[in-house]
N, C-alpha and C positions, 0 to 999 in steps of 0.2 A: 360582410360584417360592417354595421356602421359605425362611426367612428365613438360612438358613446361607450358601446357593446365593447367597443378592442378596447377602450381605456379601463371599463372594470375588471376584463378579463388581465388584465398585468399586476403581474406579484408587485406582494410591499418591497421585497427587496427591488426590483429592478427601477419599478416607480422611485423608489431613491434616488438614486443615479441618472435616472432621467428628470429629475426634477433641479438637481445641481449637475449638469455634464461635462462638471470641469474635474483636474485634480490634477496633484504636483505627480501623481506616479501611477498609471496604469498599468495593471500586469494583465496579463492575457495568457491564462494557463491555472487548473485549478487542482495541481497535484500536490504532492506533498512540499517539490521547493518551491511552487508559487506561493503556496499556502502563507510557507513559513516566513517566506521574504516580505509577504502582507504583511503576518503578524510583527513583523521585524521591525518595521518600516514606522505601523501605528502605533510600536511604542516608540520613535522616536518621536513621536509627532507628528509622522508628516500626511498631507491629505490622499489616501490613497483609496484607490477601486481595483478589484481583482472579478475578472470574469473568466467563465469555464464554460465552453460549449457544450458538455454534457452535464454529467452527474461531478461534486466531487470526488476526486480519487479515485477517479474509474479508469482513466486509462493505464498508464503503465506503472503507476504507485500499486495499482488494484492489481497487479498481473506479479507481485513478489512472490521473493520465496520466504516471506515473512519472518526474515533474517535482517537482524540488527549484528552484524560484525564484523571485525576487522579488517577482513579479506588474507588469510594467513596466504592464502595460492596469489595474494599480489607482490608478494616477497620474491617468486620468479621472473617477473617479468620487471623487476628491479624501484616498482613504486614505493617506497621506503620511505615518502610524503605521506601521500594516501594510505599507507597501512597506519604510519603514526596517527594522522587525523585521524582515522576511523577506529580505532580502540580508542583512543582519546575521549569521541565522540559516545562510544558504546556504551564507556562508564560511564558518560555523563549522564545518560540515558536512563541506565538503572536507576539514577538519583534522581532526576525531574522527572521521567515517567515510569515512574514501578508499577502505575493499573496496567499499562500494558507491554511495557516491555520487561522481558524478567530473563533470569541467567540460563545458560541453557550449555549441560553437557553435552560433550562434542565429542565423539569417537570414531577414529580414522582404522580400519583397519587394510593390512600391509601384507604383500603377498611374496615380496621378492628384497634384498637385501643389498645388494648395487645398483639396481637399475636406475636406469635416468644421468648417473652422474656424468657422463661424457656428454650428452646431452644437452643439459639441465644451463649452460654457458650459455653455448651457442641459440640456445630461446631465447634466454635472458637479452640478449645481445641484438639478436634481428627480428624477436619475436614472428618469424615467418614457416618455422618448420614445429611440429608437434610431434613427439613419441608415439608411436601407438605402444609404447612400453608403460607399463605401467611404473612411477617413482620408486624408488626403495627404500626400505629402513635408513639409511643413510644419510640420505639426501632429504628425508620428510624430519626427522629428529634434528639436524643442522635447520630446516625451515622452523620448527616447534621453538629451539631452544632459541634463535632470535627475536621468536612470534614473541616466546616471555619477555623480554627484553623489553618490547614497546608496548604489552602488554597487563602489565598487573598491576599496574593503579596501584603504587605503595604498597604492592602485598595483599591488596584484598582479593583478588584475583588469583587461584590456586596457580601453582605453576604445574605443567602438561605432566601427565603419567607414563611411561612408557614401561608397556608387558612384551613378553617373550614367550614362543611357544604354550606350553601349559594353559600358562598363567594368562594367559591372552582367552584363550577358549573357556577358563575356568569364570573368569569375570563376564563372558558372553557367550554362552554354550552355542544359542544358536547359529554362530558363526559358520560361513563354511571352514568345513576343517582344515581347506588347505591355508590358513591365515599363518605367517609367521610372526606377526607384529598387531599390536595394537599401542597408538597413539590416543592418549584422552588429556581434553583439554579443555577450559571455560569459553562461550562465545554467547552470546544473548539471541534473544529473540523477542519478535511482535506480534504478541495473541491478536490483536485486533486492529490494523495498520488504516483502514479507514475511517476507525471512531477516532484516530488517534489524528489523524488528519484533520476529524470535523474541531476534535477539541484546540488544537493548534489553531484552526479558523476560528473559533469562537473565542479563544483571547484575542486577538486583533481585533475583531468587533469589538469589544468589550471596554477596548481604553476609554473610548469615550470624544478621540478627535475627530469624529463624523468618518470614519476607514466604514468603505462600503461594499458589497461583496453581494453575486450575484451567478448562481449556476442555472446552465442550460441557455446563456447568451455568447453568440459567437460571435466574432471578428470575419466580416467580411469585405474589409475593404477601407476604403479614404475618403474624406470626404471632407470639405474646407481646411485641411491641414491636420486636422482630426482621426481618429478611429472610428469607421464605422461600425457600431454593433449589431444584431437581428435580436431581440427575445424569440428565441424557438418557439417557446409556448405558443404567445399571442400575433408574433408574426411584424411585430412590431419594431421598426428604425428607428437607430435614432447615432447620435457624435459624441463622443467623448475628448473633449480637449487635454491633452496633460503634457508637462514639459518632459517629462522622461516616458519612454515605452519599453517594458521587460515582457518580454518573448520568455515565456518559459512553458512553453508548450509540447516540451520533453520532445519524443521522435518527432513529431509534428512540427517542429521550429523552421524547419523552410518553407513547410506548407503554410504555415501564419506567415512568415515575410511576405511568401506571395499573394497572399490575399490582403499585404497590408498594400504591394503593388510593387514590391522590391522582390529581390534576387539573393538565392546564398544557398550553399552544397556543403555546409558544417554538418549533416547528421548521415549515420550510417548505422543507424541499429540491428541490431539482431533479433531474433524472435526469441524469446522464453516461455515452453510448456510446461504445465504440472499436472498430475494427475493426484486426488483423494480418494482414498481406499477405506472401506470398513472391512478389516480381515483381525480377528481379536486375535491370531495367531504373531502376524508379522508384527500388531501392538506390541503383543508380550515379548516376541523379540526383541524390540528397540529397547526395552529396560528404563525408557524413560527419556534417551538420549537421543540428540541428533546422531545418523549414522551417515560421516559426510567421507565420501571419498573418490577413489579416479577411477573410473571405467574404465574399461581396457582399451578405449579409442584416443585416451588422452583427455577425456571434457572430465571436470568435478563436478558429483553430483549428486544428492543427497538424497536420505531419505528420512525423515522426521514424523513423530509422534505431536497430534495435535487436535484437541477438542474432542478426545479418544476415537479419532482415525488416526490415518497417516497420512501425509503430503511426500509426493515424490515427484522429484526435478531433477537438473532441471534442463533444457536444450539447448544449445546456441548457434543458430541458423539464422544466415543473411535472411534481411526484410523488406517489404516495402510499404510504407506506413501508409502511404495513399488506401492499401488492402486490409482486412479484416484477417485480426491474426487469430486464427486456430489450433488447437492441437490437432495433431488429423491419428490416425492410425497407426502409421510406422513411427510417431511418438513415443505410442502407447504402447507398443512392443518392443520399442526402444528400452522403455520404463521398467517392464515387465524383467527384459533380460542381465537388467541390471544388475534387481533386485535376486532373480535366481544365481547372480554373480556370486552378492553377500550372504544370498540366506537359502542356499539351493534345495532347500527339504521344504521349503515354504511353498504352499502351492498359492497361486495369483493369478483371478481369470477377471476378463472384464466386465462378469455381475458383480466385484468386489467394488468396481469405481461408481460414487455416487457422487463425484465434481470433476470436471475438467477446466481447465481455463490458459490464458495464453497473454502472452504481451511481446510491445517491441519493449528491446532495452533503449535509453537516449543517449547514444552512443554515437561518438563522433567518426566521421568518413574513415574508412581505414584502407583502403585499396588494396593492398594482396596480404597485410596482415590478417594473421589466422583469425578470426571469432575470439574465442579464446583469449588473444594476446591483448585487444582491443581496450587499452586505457578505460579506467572506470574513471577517473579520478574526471575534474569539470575545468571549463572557463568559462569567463564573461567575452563577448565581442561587441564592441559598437556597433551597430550596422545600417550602414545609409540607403534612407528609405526616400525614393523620389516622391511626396505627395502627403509626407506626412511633416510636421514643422518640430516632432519633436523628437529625440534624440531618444532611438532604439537600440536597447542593451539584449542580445540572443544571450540566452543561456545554454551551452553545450554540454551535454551530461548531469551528473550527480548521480546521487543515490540516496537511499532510503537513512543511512546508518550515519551519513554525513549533513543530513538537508539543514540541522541549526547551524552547524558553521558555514555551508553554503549561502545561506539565507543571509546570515551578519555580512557576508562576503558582499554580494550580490548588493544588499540593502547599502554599504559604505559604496559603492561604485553611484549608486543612483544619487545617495546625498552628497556623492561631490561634485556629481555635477549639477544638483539645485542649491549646491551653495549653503548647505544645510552642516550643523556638524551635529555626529550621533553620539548621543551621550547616554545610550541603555544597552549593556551589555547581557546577552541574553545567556551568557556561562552559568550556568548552577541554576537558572530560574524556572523553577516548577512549571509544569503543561497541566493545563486544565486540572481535569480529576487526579493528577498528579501529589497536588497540593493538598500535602497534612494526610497523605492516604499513609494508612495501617499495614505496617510490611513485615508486623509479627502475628504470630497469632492468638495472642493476646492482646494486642492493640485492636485487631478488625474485631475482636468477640465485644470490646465495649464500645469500635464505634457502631456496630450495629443494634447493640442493647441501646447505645442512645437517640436512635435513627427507628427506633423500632414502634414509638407508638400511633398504632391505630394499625398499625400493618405485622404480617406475620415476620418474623423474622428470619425465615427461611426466604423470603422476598427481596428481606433487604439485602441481605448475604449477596444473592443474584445482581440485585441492584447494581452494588457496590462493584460488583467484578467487572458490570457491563460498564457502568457510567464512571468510575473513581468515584472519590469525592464528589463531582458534578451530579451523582446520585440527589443529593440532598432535594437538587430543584425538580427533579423526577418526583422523587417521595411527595414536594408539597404539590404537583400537578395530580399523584395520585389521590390523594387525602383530600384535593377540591372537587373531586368528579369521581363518578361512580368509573372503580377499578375492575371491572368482570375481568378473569382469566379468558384467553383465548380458547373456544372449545376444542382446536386441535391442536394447540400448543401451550397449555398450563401456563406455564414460566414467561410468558408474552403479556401483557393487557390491554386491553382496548384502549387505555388509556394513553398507555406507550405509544401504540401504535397514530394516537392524534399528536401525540408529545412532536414523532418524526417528522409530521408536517405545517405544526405550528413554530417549533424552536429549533428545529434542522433544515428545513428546506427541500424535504421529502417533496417531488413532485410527480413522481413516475408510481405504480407498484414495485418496480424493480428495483427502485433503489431502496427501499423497504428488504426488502429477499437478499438483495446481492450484499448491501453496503449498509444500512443501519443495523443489521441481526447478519448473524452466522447460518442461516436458514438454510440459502441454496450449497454452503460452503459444505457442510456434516449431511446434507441428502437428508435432509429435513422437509422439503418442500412438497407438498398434497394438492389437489385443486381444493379439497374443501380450504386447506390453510389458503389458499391464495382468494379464494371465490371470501372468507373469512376476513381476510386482510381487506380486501378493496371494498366491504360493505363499509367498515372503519375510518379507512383513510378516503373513500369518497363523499364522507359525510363531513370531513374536516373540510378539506380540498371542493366540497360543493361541484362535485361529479353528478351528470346525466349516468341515468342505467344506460346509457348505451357509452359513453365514455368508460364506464366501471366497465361491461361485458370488454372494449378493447382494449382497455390495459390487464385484464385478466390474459387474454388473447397474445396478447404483445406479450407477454411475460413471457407466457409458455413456448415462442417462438425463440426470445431471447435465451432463456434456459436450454432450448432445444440446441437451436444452431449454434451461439457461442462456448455453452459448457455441458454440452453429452445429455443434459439431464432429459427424458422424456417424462412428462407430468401427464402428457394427454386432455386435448382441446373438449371433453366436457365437463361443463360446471354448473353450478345450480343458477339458473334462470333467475332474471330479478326478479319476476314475479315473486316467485318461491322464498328467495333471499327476503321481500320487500316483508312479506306476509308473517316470516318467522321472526323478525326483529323484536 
């Protein structure tokens, strides 16, 4: 490739940053708490660059159980910090992001009535032995009636219900009948946790202090004092100089020290599977509600109602990040046994799973403490990097439900040591299409009457659910260019689909499937959709037919090997494609 050739072939974004390769704060990690600590950071002002070796939100953000809540099973192991931040955090959530995070019933049902209490200490205490008993009425209503405690936000927030025989089965027939208890209680959840990502990145773009941002460039290494970067795509080096360095590359964080050329044994993650089911049976069972409770091995684990499938999780088994995490099979029967735990008339085979998918958690070393026991809650650590001049902050852990108050965290460490002070509090301030969204149903019936002209308004409805508010700029992208529906997905546009790779950063097919659309998540995914898709986004993207045939190719591999799905490797020839356009 000559050197002309490699410079056209580099995105606008990364051409940014190679054009200025300086800045007060580089992060290196593009999950949800790098995301957020960008976003943090560019509104205090400061000059920052955030790179992600892959897609954003793909790694372990992408691998949730797309649960925004409290952590009530952290009240055993005695985090009483971490539980208060993360309700805290919950309801804050509901209010700045209501497109995608919204409330979500939670029912625990209860099989035994002392058990765990002798127990239930001694976890708390050395967090190293686990019951295979399952807790009991006792011990779960003493965790419930605390849960309220740090949990109802003045009252908005119902306080837990607690049934008794009957009345347990009467409110959830499909129950198994051996239930003596049912616990129901408020807990939120994230329809869409990587658009909610992109949105969070796209107000930090947005301030306007030159915060620059760039996926599918990794960190490999040092280089005059510097960060060295790779662009994946074009294959392109190049230095990033900045006085602070934030490692937030979740399990991966020793693996980035080491390629920045330093040393450090802060992570110990654990793997997390899920499996998606379309069974309209076990839908109509869940009522609506998460059904979150304890296996009889002692793990919590849930099963939830979503995009009218189900998600069932979830695993927690030692990892090694260095590997590709899988769900394998004795997951998947894991999953299966659960489920015949809570709902044993239900039958569940595995034609019913149209997703599987898998993560490490960023979870810090634990040595003989159980999986289970393993602190959620996060730190910041300095960590001395031979070769790099600037002053690297690892970030160990977090989570999904906590990453805005991580983010401020994380963001005040960085500005005290450039000497900066943060004067923008990110408490209460709206995310993206968060802002001014309709959370009755009267309100979205006139915002989309006034969103509606030139488009149907069954469109915009969609719109609105996909993008929030942030919809609007969709709408004007659709209205300036012809909007054909997708011919094997209606509710998609061609339009959309360039939208992903002019104003998101869509680089791959897959992150189209996996991460801008719910496609591969609901068992949506077709070769004509995918052979569909890449005619689209390789027309934005200025793809070769043979680059479109192997990202069609790549996809179907990535579907295959990482989430269960087989699509099957044939699709319509460009020729064919080229001629029907």
């Amino acid at each position: 490739m000559t050197e002309s050739k490699k410079t056209q072939s580099i995105r606008k974004n990364v051409a940014a940053i190679i054009d200025r390769p300086t800045a007060k704060v580089l992060i290196v990690g593009g999950g949800i708490n790098g995301i957020a600590t960008f976003r943090d950071l560019a509104l205090q002002g400061v000059d920052v660059v955030l790179v992600e070796r892959n897609d954003y939100a793909s790694g372990a953000s992408a691998a949730s159980s797309h649960m925004i809540h409290g952590g009530i099973r952290y009240l055993e192991n005695g985090e009483f910090r971490l539980v208060r931040e993360s309700v805290e955090e919950r309801n804050g959530l509901l209010k700045i992001a209501p497109h995608y995070v919204k409330p979500l019933q939670t029912t625990m049902p209860i099989f035994s009535t002392f058990s765990g209490i002798l127990n239930a200490p001694l976890r708390m205490l050395t967090h190293k032995q686990r019951s295979t008993k399952e807790r009991g009425a006792l011990l779960i209503k003493v965790g419930m009636t605390l849960y309220d405690s740090f949990s109802r936000d003045g009252g908005s927030v119902p306080r837990h219900v607690f049934r008794t025989g009957k009345a347990a089965l009467n409110d959830m027939p499909a129950l198994n009948k051996g239930v003596k208890y049912t616990g129901t209680y408020y807990d939120a959840s994230v329809h869409e946790p990587e658009r909610l990502a992109l949105d969070v990145l796209k107000d930090g773009l947005a301030v306007g202090t030159g915060a620059r941002s760039a996926n599918y460039v990794e960190a490999v290494g040092s280089r005059d004092g510097g960060v060295l970067l790779r662009d994946v795509v074009s294959g392109t080096e190049f230095v990033v100089q900045a006085d602070v360095v934030i490692n937030a590359s979740g399990p991966w964080t020793d693996l980035t020290n080491q390629a920045f050329g330093g040393e450090s044994a802060y992570m110990g993650g654990t793997k997390g599977s899920h499996i998606v089911v379309d069974n309209a049976e076990l839908l109509e069972a869940t009522k609506g509600r998460e059904i979150f409770f304890e296996n009889n091995d002692g793990r919590i684990v849930l099963i939830y109602p979503l995009k009218g499938r189900v998600l069932i999780g979830t695993t927690d088994i030692d990892a090694d990040p260095s590997q590709p995490a899988v769900c394998t099979e004795e997951e998947v029967d894991y999953f299966f046994d659960l489920v015949k735990h809570v709902f044993p008339q239900i039958e569940l085979g595995r034609d019913h799973i149209v997703y599987r998918y898998s993560g490490i958690r960023p979870l810090p070393r634990h040595e003989d403490t159980a999986p289970g026991f393993v602190s959620r809650d996060y730190r910041i650590v300095e960590t001395p990097i031979t070769g790099l001049t600037s002053t690297v902050l690892s970030l160990v852990g977090g989570k999904w439900t906590t990453f805005r108050a991580l983010s401020a965290h994380l963001s005040t460490e960085a500005t005290k040591r450039l000497g900066v002070e943060r004067t923008v509090d990110t408490t209460g301030m709206a995310i993206g299409g968060g802002k001014g969204f309709p959370t009755t149903d009267a309100a979205r019936t006139t915002w989309v009457a006034a969103h509606a002209d030139g488009l149907d308004r069954d469109q915009v409805d969609r719109l609105l659910t996909r993008y929030g508010t942030r919809a609007e700029s969709v709408i004007e992208t659709l209205l300036d260019q012809p909007s054909q529906p997708l011919a094997s997905e209606p509710e998609l546009t061609e339009a959309e689909i360039a939208y992903f790779a002019e104003h998101e950063d869509a680089v791959h097919l897959a992150d189209v499937v996996l991460r801008r659309t719910n496609l591969a998540f609901v068992g949506g995914v077709t070769i004509e959709l995918l052979t569909e898709i890449a005619d689209v986004l390789g027309r934005a993207l200025d793809w070769s037919d043979e680059q479109r045939d192997a990202e069609i190719e790549a996809t179907i591999e990535t579907l295959r090997a990482s989430h269960g799905v087989e699509v099957g490797s044939q699709h319509v020839p460009s020729e064919t494609a080229t001629a029907s356009k």
